[in-house]
VOBA-1610 file (N, C-alpha, C; in pm, whole numbers, padded with zeros to 5 digits, always signed):
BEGIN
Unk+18476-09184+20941Unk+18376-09156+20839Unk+18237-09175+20900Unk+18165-09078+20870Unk+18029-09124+20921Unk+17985-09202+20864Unk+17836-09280+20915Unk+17790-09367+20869Unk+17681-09381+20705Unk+17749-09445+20605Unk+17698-09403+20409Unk+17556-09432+20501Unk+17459-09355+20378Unk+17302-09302+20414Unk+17218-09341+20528Unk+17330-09303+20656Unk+17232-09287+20774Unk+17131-09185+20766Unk+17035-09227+20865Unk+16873-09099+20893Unk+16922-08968+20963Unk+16921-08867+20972Unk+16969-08802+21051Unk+16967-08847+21228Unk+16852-08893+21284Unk+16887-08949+21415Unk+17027-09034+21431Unk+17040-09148+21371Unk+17137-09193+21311Unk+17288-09173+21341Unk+17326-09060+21173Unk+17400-08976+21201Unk+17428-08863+21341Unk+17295-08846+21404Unk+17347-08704+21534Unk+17395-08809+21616Unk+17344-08935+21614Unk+17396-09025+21745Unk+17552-09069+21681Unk+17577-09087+21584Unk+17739-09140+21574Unk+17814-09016+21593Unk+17721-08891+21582Unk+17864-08737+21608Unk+17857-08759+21749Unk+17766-08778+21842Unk+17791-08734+21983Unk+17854-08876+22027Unk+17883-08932+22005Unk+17938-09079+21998Unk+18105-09092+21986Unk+18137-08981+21929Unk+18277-08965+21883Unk+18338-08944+21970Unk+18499-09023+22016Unk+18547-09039+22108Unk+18646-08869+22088Unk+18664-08824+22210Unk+18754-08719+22127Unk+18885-08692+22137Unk+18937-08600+21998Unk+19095-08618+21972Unk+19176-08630+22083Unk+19299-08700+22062Unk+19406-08686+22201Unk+19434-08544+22203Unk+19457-08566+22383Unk+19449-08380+22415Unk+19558-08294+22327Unk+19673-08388+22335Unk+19807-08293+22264Unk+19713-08211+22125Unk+19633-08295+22042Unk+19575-08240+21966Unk+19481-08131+21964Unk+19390-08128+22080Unk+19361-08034+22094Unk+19414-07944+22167Unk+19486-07968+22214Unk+19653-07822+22259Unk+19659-07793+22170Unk+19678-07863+22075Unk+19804-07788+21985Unk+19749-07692+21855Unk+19606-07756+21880Unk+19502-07648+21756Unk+19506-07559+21866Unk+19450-07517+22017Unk+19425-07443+22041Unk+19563-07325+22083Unk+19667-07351+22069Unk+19818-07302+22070Unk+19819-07256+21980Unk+19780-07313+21858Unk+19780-07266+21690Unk+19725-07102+21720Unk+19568-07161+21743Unk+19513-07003+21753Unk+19501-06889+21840Unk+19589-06946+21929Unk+19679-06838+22072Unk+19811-06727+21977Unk+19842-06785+21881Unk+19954-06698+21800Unk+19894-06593+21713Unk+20033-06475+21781Unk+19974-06406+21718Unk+20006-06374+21566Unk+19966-06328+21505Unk+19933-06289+21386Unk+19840-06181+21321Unk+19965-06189+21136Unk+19843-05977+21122Unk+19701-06037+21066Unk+19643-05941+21052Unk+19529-05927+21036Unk+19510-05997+20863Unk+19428-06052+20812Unk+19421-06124+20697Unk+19399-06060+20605Unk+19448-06061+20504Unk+19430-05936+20376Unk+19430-06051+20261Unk+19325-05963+20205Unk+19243-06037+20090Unk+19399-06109+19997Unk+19362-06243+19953Unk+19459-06278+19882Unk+19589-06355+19947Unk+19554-06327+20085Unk+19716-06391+20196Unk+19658-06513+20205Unk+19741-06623+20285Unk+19751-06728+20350Unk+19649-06707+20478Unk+19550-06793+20435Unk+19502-06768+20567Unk+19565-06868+20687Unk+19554-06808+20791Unk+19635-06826+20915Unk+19535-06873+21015Unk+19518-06944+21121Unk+19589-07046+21080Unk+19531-07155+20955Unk+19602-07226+20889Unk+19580-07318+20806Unk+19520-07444+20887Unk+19374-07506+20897Unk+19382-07633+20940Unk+19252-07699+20860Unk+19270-07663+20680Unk+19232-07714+20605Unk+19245-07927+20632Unk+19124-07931+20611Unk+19092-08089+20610Unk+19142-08180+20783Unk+19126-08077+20836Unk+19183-08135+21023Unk+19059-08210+21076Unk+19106-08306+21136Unk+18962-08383+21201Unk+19022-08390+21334Unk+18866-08302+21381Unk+18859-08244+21486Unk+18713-08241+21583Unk+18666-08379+21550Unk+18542-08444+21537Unk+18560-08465+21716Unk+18434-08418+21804Unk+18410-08421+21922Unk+18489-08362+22016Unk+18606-08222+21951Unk+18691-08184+22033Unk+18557-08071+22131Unk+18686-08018+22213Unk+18623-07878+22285Unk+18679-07799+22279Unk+18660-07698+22177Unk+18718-07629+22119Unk+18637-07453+22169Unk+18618-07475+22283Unk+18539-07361+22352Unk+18590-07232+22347Unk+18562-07121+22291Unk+18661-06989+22303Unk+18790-06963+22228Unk+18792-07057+22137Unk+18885-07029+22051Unk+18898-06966+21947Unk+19004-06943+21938Unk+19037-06771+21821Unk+19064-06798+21691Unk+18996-06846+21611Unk+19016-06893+21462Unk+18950-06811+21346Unk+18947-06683+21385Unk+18880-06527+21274Unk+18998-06577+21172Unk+18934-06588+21045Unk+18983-06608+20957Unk+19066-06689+20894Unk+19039-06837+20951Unk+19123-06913+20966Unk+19094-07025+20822Unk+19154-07127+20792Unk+19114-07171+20711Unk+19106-07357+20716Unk+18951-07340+20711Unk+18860-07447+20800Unk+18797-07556+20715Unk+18853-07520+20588Unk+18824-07605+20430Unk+18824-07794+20472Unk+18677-07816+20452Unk+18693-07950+20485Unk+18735-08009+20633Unk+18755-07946+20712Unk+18748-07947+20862Unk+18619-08074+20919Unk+18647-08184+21000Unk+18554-08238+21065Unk+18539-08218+21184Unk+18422-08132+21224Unk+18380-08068+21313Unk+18290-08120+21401Unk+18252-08267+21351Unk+18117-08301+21375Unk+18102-08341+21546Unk+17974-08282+21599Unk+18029-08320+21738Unk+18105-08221+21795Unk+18189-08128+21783Unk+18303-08041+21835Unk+18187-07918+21939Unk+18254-07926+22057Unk+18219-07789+22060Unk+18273-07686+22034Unk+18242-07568+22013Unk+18315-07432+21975Unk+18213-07307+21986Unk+18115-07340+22126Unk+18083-07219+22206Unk+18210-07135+22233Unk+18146-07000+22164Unk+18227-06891+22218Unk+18306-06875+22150Unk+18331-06968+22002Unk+18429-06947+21917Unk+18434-06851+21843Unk+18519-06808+21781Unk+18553-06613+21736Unk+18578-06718+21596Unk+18538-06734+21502Unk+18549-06767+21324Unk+18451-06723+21261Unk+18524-06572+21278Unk+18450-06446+21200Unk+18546-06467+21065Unk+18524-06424+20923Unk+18590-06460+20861Unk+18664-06574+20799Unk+18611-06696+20873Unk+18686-06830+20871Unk+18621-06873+20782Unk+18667-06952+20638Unk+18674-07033+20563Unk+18603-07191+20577Unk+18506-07243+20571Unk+18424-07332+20614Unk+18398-07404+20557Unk+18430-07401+20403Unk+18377-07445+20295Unk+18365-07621+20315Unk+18259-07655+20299Unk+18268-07835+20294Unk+18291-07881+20419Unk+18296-07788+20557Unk+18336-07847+20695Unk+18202-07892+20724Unk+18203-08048+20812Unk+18124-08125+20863Unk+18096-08020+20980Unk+17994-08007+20999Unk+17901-07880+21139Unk+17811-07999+21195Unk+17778-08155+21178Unk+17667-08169+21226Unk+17720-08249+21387Unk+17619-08181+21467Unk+17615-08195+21584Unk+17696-08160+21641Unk+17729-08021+21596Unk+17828-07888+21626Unk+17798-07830+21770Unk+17868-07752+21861Unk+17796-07668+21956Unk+17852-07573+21902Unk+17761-07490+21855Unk+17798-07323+21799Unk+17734-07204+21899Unk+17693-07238+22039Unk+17671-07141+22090Unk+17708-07046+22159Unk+17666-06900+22090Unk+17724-06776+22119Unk+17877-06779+22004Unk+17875-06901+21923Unk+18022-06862+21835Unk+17962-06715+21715Unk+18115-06689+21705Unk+18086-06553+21606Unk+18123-06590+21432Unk+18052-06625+21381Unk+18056-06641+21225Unk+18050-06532+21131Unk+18038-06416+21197Unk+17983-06332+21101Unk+18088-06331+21000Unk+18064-06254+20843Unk+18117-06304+20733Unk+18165-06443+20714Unk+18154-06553+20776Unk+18194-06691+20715Unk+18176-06748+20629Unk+18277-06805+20544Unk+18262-06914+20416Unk+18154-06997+20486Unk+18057-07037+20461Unk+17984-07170+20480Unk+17947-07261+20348Unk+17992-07213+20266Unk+17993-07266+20145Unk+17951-07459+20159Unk+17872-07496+20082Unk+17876-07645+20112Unk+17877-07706+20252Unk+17915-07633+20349Unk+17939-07662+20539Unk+17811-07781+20549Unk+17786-07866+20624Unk+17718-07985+20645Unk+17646-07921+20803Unk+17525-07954+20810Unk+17505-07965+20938Unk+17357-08040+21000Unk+17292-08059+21080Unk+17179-08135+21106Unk+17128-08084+21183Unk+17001-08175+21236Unk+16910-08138+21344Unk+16984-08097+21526Unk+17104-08139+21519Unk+17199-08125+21659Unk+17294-08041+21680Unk+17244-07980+21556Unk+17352-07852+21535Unk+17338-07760+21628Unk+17404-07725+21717Unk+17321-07580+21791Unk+17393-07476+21735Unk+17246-07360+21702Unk+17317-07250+21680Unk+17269-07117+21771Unk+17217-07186+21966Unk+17174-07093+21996Unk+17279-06970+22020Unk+17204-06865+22013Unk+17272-06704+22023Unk+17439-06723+21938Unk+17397-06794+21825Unk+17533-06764+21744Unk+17474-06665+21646Unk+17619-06595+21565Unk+17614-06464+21545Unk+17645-06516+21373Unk+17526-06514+21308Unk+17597-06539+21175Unk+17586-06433+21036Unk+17577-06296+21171Unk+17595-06239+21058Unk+17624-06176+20869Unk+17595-06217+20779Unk+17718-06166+20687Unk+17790-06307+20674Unk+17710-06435+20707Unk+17804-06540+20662Unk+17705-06605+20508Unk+17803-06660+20427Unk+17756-06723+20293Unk+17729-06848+20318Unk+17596-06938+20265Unk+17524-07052+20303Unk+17488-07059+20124Unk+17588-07084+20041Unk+17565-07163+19936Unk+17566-07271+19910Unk+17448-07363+19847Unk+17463-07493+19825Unk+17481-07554+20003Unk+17409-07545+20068Unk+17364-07573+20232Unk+17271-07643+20234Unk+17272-07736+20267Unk+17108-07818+20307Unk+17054-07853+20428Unk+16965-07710+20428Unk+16902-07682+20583Unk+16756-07741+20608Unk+16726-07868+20526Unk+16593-07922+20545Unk+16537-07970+20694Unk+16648-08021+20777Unk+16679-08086+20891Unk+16682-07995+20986Unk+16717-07882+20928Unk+16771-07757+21081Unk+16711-07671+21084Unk+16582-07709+21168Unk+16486-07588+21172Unk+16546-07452+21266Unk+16626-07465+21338Unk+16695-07410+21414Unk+16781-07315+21328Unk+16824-07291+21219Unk+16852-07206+21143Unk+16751-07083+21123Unk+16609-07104+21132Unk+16536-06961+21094Unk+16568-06882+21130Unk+16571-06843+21270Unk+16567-06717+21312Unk+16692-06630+21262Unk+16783-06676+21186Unk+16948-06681+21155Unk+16884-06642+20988Unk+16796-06640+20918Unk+16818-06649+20764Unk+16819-06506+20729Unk+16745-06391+20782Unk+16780-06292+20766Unk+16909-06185+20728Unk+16989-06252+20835Unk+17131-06188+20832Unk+17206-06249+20735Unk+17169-06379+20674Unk+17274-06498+20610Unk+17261-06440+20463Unk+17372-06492+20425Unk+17359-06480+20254Unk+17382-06630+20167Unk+17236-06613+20139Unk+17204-06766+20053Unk+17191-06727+19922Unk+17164-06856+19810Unk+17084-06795+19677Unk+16987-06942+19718Unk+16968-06947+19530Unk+16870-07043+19506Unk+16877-07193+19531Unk+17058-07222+19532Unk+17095-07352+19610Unk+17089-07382+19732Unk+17054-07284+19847Unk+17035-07292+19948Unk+16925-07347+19985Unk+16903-07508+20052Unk+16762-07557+20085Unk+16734-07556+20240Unk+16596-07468+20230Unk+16566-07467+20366Unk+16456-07553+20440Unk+16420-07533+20572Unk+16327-07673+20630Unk+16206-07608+20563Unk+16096-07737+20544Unk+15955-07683+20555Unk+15918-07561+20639Unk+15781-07502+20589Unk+15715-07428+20665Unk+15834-07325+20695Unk+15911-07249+20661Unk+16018-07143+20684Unk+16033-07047+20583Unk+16001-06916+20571Unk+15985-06875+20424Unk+16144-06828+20351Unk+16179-06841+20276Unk+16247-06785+20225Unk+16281-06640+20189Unk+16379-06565+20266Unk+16391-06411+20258Unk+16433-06398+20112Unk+16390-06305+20031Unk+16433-06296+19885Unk+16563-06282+19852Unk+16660-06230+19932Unk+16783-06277+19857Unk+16834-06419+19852Unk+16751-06520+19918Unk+16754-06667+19895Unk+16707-06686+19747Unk+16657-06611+19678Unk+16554-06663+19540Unk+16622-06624+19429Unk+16772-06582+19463Unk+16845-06529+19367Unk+16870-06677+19303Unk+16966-06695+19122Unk+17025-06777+19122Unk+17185-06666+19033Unk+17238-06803+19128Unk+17412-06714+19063Unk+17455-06826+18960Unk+17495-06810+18927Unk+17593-06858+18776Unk+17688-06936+18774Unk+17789-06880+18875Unk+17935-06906+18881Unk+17955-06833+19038Unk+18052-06873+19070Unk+18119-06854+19228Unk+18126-06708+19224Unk+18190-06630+19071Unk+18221-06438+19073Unk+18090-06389+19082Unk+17982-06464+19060Unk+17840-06368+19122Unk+17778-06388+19225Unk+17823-06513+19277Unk+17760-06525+19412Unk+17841-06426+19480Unk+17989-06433+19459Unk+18066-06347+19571Unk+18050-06215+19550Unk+18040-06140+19422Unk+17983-06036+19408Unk+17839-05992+19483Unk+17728-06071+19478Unk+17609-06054+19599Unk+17634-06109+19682Unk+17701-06141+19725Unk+17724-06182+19870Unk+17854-06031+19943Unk+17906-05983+19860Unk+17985-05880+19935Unk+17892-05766+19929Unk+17826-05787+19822Unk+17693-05623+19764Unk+17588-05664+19901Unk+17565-05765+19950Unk+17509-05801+20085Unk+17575-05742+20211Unk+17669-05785+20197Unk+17723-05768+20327Unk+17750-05598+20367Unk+17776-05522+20258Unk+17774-05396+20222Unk+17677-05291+20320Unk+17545-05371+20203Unk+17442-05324+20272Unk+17364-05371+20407Unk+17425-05440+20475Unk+17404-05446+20624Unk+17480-05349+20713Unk+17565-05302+20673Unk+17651-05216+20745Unk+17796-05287+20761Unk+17798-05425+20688Unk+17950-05500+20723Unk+18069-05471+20639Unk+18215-05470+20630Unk+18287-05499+20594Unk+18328-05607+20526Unk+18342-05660+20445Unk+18336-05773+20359Unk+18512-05800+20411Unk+18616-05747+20451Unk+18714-05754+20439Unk+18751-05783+20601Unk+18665-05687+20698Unk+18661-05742+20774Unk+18545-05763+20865Unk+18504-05855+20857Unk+18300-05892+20883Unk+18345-05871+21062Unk+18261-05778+21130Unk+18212-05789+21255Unk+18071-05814+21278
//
């Protein structure tokens, strides 16, 4: 557990601090996402399943988890440069003091996802990913990224960063965010079904 109301310095020093999982463990996630498997269709099992896995300071470099399901996942600390979780399910996963560089997010749940000032998100691809209810006060390193993202009005961003107007929306219920968030993704040129 991280540390109850650490500062963010704080908190980035107990993620990089984290001793990491025994290797079998990280074999065996990364074996997980060596299998093959079909392509994810709206409504299936997402594959692989590693809802609520703590996976806090692994190296998880280049791994294949498009569409995987990452619900509550502790990430904190992990690297996952080069990681392919296009489509992956994120909702409530700990990101802080993540290495996300060059990973591919485009269309991703980020729903609730956690992350901080140690987050890296250089040359990650976040295309077409959803950042509802996100609190990006800390991560100035998110701007250059808000364009492509799909936020509403719960989405908090750092000072001094303007808000692109589909941030100024407010949704209702989860069926209208996902409704503008696919009417988004639409109009970028993406596939909502399958985000490249």
């Amino acid at each position: 557990m991280p540390p109850q109301d650490a500062d963010p310095p704080a908190l980035c020093k107990w993620a990089w601090d984290l001793p990491r999982p025994r290797s079998d463990m990280e074999n065996a996630v990364i074996a997980l996402s060596k299998l093959p498997r079909p392509p994810y269709v709206k409504g299936a099992t997402r594959r692989p399943d590693l809802a609520e896995i703590n996976m806090q300071g692994a190296r998880l470099t280049n791994i294949e988890l498009k569409d995987a399901n990452l619900i509550r996942a502790k990430l904190q600390g992990a690297n996952l440069s080069w990681a392919d979780l296009q489509g992956a399910i994120l909702l409530r996963a700990r990101l802080q003091g993540a290495n996300l560089l060059r990973a591919q997010l485009q269309g991703a749940d980020l729903l609730r996802a956690q992350f901080d000032a140690d987050t890296s998100f250089t040359a990650a691809t976040l295309r077409g990913a959803a950042v509802k209810e996100v609190d990006f006060t800390n991560v100035p390193q998110i701007g250059p990224h808000l364009d492509t993202l799909f936020g509403d009005s719960t989405t908090q961003l750092p000072k001094g960063i303007d808000r692109p107007d589909h941030f100024n929306v407010e949704n209702k219920n989860w069926n209208d965010f996902e409704t503008a968030w696919r009417k988004f993704q639409r109009a970028i040129g993406q596939d909502p079904d399958h985000p490249t």
